[in-house]
N, CA, C and O atoms as a Maestro MAE file, in Angstrom:
{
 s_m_m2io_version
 :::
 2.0.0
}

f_m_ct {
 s_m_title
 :::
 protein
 m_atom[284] {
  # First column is atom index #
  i_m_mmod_type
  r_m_x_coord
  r_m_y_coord
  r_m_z_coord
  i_m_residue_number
  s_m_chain_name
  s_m_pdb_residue_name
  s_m_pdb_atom_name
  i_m_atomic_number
  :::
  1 25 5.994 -68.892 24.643 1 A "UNK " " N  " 7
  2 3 7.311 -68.782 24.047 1 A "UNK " " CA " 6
  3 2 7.253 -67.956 22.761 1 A "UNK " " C  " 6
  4 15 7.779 -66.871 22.512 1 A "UNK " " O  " 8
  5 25 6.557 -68.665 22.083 2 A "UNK " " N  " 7
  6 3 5.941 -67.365 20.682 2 A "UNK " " CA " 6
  7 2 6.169 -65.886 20.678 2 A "UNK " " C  " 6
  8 15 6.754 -65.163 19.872 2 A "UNK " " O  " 8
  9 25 5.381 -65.572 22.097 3 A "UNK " " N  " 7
  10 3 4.927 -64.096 22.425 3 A "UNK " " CA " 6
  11 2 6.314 -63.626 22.776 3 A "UNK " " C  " 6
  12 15 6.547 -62.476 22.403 3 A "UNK " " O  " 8
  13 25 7.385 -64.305 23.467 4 A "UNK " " N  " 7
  14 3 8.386 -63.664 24.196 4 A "UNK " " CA " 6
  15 2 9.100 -62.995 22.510 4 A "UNK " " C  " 6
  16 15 9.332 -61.832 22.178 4 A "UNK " " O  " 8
  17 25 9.333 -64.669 21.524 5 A "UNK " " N  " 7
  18 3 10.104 -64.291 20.465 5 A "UNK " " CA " 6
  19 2 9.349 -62.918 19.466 5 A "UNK " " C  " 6
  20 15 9.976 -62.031 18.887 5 A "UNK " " O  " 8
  21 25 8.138 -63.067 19.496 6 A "UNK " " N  " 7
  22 3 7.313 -61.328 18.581 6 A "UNK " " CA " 6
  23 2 7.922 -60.575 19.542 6 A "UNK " " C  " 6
  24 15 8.722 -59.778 19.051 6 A "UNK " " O  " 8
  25 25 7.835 -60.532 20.786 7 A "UNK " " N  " 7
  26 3 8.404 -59.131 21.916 7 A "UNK " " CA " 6
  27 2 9.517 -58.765 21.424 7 A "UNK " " C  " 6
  28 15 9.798 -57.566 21.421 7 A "UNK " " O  " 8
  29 25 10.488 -59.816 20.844 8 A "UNK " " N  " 7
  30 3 11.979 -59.717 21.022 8 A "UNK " " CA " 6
  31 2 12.685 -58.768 19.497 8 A "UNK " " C  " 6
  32 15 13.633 -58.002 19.327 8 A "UNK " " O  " 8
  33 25 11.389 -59.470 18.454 9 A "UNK " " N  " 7
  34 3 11.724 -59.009 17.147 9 A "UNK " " CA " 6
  35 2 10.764 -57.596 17.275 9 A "UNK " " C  " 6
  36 15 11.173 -56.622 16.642 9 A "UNK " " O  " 8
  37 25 9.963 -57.500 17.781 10 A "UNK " " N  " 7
  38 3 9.162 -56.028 17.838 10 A "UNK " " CA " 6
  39 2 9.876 -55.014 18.477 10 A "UNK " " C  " 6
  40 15 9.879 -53.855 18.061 10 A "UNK " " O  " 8
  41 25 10.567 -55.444 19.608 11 A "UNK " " N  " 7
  42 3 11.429 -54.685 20.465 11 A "UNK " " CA " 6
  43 2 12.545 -53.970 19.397 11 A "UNK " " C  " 6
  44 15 13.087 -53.022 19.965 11 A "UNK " " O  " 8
  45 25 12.905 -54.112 18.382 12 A "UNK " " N  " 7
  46 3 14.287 -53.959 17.669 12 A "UNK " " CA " 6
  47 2 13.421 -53.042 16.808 12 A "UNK " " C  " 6
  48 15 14.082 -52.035 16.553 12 A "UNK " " O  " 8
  49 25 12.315 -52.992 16.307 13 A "UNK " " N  " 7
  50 3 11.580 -52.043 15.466 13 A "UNK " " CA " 6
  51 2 10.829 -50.849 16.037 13 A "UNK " " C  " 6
  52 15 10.598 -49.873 15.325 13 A "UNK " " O  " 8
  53 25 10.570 -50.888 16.891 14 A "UNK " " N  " 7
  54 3 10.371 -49.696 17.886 14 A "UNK " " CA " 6
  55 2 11.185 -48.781 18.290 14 A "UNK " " C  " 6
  56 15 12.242 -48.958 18.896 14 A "UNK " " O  " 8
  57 25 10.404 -47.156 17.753 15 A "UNK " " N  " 7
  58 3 11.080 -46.154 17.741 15 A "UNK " " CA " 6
  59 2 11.036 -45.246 19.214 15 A "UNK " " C  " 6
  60 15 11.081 -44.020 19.114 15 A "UNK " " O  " 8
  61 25 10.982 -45.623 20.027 16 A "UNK " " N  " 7
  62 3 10.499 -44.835 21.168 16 A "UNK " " CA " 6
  63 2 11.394 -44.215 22.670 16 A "UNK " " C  " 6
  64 15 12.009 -44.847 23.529 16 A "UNK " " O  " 8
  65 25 11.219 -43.184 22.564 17 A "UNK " " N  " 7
  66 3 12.008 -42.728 24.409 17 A "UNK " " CA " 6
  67 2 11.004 -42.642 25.237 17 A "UNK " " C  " 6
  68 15 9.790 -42.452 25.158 17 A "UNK " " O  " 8
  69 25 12.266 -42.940 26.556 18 A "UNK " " N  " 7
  70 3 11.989 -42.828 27.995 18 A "UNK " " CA " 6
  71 2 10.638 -41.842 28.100 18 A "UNK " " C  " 6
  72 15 9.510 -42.218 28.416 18 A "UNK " " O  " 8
  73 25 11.144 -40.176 27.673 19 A "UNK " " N  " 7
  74 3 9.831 -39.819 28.030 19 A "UNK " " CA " 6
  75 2 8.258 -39.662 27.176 19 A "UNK " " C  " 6
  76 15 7.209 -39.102 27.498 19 A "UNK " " O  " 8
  77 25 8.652 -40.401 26.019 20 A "UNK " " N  " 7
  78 3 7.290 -41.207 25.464 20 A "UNK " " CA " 6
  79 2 6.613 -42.079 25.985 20 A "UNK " " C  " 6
  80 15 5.390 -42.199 25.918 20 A "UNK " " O  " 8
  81 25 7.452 -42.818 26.598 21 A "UNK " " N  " 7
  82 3 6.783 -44.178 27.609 21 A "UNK " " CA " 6
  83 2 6.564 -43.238 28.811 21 A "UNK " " C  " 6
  84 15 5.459 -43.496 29.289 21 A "UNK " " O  " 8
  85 25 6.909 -42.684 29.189 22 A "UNK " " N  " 7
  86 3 6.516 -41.996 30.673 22 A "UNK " " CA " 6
  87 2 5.044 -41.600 30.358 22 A "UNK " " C  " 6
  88 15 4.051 -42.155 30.830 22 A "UNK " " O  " 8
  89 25 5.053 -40.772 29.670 23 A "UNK " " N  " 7
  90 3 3.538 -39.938 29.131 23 A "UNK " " CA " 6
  91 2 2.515 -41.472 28.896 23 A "UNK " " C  " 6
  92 15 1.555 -41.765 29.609 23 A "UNK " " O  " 8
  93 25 2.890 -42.073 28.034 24 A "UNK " " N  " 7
  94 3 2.250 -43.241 27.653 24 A "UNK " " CA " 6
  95 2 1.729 -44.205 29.066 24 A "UNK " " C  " 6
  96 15 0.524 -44.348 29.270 24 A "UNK " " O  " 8
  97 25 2.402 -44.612 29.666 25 A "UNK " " N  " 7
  98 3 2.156 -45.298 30.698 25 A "UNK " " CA " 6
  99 2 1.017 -45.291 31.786 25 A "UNK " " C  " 6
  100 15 0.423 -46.322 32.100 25 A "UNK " " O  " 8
  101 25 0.776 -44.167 32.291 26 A "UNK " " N  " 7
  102 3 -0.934 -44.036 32.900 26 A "UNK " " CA " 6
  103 2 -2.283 -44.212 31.898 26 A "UNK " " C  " 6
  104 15 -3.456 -44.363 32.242 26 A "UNK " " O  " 8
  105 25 -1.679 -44.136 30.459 27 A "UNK " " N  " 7
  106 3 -2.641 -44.650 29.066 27 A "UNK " " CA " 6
  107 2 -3.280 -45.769 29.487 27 A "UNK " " C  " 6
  108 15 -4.451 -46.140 29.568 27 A "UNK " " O  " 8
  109 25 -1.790 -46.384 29.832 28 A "UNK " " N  " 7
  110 3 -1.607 -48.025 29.749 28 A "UNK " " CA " 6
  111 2 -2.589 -48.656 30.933 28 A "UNK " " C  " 6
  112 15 -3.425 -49.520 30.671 28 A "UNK " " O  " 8
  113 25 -2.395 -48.144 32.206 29 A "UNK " " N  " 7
  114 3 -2.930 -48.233 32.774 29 A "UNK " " CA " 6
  115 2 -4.472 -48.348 33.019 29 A "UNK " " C  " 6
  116 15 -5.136 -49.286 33.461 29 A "UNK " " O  " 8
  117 25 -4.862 -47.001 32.559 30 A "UNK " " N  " 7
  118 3 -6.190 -47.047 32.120 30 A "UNK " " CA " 6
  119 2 -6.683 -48.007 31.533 30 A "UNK " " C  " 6
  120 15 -7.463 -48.760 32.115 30 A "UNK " " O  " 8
  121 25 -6.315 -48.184 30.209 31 A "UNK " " N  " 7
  122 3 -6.491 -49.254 29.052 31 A "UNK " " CA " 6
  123 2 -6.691 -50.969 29.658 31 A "UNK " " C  " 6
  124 15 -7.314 -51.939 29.226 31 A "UNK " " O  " 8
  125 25 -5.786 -50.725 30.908 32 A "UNK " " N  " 7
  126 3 -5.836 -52.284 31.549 32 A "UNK " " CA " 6
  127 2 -6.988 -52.089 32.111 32 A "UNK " " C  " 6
  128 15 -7.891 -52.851 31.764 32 A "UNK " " O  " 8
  129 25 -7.274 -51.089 33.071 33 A "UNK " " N  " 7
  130 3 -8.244 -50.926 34.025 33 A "UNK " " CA " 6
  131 2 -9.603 -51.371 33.417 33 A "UNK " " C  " 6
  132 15 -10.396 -52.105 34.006 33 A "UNK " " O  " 8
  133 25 -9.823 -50.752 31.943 34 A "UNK " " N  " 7
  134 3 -10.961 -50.592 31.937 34 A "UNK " " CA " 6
  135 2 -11.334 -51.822 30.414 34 A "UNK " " C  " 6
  136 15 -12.415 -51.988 29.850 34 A "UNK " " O  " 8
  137 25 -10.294 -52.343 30.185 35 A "UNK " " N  " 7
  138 3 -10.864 -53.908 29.273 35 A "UNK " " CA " 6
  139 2 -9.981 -55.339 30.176 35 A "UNK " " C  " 6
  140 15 -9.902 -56.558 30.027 35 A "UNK " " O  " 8
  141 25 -9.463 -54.351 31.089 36 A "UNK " " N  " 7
  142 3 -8.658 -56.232 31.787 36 A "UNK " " CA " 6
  143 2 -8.111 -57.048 30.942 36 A "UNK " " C  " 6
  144 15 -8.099 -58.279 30.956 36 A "UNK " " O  " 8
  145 25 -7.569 -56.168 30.057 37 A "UNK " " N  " 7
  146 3 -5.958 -56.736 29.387 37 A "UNK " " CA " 6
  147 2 -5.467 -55.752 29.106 37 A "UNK " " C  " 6
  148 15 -5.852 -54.583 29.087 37 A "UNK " " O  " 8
  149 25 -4.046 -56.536 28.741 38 A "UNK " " N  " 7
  150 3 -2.899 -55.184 28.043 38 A "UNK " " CA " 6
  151 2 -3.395 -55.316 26.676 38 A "UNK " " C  " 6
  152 15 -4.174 -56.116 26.158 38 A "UNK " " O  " 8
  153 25 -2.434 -53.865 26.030 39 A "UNK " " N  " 7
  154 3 -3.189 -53.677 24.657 39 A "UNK " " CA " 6
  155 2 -2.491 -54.438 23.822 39 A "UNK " " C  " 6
  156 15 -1.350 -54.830 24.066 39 A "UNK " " O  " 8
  157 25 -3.213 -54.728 22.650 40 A "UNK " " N  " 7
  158 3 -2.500 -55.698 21.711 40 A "UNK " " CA " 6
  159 2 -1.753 -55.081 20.659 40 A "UNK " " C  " 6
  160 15 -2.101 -54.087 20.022 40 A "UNK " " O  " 8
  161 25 -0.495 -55.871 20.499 41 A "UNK " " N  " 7
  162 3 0.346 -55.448 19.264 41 A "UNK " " CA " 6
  163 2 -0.240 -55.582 17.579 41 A "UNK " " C  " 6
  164 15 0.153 -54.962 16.591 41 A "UNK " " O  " 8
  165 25 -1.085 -56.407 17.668 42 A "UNK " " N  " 7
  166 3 -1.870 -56.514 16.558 42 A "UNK " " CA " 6
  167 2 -3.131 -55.939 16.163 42 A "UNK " " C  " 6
  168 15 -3.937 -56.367 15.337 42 A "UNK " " O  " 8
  169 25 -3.188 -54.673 17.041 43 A "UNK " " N  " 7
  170 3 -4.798 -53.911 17.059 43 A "UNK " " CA " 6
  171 2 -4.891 -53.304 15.703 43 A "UNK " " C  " 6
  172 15 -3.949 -52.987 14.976 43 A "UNK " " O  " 8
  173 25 -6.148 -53.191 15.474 44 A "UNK " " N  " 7
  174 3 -6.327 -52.357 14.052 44 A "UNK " " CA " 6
  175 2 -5.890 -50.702 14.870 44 A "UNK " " C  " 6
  176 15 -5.162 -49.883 14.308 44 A "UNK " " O  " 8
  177 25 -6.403 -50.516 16.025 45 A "UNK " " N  " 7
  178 3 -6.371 -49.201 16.776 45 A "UNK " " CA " 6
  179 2 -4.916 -48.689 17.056 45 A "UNK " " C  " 6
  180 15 -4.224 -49.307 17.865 45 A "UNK " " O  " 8
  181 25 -4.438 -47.602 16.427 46 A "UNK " " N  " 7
  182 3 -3.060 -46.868 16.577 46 A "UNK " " CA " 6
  183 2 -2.868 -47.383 17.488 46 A "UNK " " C  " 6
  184 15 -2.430 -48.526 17.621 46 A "UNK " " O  " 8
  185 25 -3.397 -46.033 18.924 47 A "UNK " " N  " 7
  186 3 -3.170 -46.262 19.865 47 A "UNK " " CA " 6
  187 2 -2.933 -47.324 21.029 47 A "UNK " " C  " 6
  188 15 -2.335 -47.474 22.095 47 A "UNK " " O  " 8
  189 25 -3.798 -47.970 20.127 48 A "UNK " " N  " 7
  190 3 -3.522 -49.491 21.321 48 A "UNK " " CA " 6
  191 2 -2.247 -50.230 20.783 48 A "UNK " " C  " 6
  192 15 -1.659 -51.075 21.458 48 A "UNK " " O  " 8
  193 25 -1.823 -49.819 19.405 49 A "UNK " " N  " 7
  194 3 -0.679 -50.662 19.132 49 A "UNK " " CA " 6
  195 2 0.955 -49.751 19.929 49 A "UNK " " C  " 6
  196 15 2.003 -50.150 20.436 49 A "UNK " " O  " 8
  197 25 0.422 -48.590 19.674 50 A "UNK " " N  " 7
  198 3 1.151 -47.836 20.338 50 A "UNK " " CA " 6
  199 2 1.729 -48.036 22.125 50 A "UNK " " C  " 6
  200 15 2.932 -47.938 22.367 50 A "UNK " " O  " 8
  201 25 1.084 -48.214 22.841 51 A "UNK " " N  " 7
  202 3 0.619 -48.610 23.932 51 A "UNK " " CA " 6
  203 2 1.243 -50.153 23.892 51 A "UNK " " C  " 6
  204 15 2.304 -50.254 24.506 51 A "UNK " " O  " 8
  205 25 0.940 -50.903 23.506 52 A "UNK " " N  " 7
  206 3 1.352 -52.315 23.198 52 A "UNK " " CA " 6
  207 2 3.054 -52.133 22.855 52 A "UNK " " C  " 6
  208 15 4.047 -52.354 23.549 52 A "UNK " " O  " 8
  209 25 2.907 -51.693 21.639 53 A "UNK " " N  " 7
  210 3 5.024 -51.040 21.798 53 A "UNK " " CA " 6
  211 2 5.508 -50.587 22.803 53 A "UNK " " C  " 6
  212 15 6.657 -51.026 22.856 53 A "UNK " " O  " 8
  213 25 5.239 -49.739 23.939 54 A "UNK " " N  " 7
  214 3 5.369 -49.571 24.909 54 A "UNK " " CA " 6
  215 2 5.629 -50.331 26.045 54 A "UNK " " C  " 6
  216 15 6.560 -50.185 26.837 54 A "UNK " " O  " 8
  217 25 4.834 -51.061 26.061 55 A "UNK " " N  " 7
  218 3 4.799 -52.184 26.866 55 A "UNK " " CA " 6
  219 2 6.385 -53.000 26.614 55 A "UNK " " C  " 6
  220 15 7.301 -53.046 27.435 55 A "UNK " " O  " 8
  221 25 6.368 -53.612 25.205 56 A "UNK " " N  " 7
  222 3 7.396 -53.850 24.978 56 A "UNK " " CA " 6
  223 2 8.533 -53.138 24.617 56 A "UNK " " C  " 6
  224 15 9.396 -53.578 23.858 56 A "UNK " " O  " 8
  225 25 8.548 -52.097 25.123 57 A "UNK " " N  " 7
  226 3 9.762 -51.007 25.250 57 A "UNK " " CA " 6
  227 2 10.427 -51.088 26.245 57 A "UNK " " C  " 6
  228 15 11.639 -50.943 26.404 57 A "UNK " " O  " 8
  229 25 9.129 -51.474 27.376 58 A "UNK " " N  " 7
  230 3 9.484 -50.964 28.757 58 A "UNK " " CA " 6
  231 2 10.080 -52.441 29.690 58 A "UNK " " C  " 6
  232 15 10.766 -52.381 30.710 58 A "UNK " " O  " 8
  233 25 9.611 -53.670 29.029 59 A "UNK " " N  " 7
  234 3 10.333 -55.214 29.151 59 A "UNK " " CA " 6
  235 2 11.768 -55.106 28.877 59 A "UNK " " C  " 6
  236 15 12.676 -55.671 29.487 59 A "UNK " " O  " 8
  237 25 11.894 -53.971 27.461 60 A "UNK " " N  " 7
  238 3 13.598 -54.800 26.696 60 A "UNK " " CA " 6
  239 2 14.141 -53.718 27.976 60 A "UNK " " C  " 6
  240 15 15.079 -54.269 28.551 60 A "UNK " " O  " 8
  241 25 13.852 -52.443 28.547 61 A "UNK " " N  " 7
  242 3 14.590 -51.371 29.625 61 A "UNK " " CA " 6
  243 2 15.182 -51.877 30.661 61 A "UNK " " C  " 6
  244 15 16.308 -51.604 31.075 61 A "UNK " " O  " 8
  245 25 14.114 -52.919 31.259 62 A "UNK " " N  " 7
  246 3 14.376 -53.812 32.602 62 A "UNK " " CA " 6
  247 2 15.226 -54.880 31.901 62 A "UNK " " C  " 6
  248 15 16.189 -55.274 32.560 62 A "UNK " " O  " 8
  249 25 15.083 -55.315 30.920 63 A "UNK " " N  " 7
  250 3 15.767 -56.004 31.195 63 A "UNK " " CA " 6
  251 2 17.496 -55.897 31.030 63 A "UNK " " C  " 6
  252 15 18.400 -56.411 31.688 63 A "UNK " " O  " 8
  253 25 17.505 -54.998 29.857 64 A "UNK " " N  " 7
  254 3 18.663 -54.289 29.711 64 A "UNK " " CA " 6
  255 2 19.493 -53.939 31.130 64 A "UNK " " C  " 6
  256 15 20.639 -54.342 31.334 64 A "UNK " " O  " 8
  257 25 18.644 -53.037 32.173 65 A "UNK " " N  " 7
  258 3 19.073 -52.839 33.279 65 A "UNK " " CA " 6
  259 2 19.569 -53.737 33.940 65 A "UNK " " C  " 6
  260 15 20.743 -53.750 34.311 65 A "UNK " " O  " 8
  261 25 18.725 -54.610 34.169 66 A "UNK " " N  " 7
  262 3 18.917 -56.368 35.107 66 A "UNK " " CA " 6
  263 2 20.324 -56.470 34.524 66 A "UNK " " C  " 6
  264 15 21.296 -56.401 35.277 66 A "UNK " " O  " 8
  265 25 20.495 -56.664 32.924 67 A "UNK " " N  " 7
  266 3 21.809 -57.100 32.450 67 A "UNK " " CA " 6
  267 2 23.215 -56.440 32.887 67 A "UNK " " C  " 6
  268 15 24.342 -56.902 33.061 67 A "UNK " " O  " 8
  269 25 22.590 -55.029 32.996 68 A "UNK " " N  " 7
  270 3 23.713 -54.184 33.181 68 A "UNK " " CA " 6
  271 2 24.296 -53.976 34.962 68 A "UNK " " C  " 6
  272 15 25.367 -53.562 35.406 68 A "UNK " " O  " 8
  273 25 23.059 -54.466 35.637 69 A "UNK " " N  " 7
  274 3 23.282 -54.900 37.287 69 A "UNK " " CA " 6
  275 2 24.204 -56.007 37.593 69 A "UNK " " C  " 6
  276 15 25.129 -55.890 38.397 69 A "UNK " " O  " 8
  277 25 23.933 -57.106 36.925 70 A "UNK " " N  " 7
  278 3 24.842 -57.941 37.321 70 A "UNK " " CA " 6
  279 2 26.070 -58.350 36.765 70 A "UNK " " C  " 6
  280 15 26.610 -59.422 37.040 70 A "UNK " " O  " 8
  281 25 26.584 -57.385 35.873 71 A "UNK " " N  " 7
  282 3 27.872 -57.715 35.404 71 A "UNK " " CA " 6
  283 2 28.851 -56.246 36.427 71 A "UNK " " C  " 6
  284 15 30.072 -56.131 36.326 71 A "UNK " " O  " 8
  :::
 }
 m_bond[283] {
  # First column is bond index #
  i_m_from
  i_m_to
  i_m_order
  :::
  1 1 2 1
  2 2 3 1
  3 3 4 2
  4 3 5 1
  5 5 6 1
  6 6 7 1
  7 7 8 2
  8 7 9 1
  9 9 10 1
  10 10 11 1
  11 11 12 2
  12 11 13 1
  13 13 14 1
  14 14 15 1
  15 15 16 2
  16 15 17 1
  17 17 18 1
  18 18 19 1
  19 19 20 2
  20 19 21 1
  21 21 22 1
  22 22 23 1
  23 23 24 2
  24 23 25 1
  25 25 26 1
  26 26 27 1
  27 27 28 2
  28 27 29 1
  29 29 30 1
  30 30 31 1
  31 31 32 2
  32 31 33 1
  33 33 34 1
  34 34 35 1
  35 35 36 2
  36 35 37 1
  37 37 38 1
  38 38 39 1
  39 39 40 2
  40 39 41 1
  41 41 42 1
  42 42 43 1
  43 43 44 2
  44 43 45 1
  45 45 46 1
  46 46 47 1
  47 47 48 2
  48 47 49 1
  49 49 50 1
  50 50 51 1
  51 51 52 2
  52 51 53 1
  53 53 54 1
  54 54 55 1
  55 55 56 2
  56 55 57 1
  57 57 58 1
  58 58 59 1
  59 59 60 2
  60 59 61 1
  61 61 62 1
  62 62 63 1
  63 63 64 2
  64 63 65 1
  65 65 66 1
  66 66 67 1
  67 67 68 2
  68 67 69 1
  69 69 70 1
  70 70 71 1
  71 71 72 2
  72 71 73 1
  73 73 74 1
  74 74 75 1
  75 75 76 2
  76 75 77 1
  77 77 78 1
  78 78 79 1
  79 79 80 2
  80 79 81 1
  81 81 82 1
  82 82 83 1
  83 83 84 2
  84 83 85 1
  85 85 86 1
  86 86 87 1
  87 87 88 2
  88 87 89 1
  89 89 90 1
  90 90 91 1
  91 91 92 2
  92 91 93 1
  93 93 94 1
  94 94 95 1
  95 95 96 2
  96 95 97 1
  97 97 98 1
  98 98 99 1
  99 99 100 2
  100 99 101 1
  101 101 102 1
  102 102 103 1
  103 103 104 2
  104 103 105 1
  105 105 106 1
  106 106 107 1
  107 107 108 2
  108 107 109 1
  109 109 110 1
  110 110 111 1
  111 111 112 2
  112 111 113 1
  113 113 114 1
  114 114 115 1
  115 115 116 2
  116 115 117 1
  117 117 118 1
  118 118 119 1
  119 119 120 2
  120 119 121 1
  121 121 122 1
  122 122 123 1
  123 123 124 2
  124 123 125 1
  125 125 126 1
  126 126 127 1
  127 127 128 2
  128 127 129 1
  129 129 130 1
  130 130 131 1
  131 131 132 2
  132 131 133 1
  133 133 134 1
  134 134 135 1
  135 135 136 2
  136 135 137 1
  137 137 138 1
  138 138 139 1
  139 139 140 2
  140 139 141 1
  141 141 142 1
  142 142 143 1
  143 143 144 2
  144 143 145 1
  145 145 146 1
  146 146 147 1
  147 147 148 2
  148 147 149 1
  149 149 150 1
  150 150 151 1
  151 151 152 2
  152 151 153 1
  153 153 154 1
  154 154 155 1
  155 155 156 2
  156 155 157 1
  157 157 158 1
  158 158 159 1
  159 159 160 2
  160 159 161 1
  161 161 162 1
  162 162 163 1
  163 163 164 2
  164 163 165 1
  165 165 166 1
  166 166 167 1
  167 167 168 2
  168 167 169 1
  169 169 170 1
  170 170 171 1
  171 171 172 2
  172 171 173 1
  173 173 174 1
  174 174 175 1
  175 175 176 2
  176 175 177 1
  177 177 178 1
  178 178 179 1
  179 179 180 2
  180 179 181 1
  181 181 182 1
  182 182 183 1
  183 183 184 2
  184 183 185 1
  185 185 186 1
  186 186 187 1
  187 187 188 2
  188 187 189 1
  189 189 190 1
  190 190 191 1
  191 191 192 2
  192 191 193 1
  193 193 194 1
  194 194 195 1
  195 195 196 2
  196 195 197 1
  197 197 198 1
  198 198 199 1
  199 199 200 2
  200 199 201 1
  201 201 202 1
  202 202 203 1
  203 203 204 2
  204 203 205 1
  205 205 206 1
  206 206 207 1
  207 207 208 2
  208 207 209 1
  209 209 210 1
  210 210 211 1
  211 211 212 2
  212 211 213 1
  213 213 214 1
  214 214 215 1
  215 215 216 2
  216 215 217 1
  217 217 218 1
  218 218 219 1
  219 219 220 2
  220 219 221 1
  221 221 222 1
  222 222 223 1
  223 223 224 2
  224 223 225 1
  225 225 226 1
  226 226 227 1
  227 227 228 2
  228 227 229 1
  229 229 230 1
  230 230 231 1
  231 231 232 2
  232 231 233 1
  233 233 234 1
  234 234 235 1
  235 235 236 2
  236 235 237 1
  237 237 238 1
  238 238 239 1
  239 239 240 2
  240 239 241 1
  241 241 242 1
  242 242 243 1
  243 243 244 2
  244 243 245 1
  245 245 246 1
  246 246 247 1
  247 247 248 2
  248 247 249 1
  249 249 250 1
  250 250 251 1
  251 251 252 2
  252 251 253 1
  253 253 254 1
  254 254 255 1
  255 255 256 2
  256 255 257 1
  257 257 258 1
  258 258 259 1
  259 259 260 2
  260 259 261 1
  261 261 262 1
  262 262 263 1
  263 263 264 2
  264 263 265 1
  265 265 266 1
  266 266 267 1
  267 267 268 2
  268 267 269 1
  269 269 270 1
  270 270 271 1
  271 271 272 2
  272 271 273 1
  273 273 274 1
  274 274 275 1
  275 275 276 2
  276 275 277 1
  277 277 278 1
  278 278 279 1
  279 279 280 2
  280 279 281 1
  281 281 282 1
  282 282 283 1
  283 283 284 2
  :::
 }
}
């Protein structure tokens, strides 16, 4: 529950577009592939925090969408 509420307040501070996350996303991938987790929002490492914003970029999109499907 914690993690959803940091997603929710991180989500609102994140500066990022569609095709930033596009480019970003096979990163992401990798990054899972090769430590078998997603990256953390709290990394000392840019990039992994970067990547980690992303992640939660790409949660608030869907869900935005979902919202905008069923009304």
């Amino acid at each position: 529950m914690l993690k959803i509420i940091q997603e929710t307040i991180e989500a609102t501070r994140i500066d990022m577009t569609a095709e930033e996350a596009l480019i970003l996303w096979p990163k992401i991938q990798e990054f899972v592939k090769t430590f078998n987790r997603q990256p953390d929002i709290n990394s000392t490492r840019e990039e992994e925090r970067r990547m980690a914003e992303c992640i939660i970029y790409l949660k608030k999109e869907r869900r935005k969408k979902a919202t905008n499907n069923e009304g």
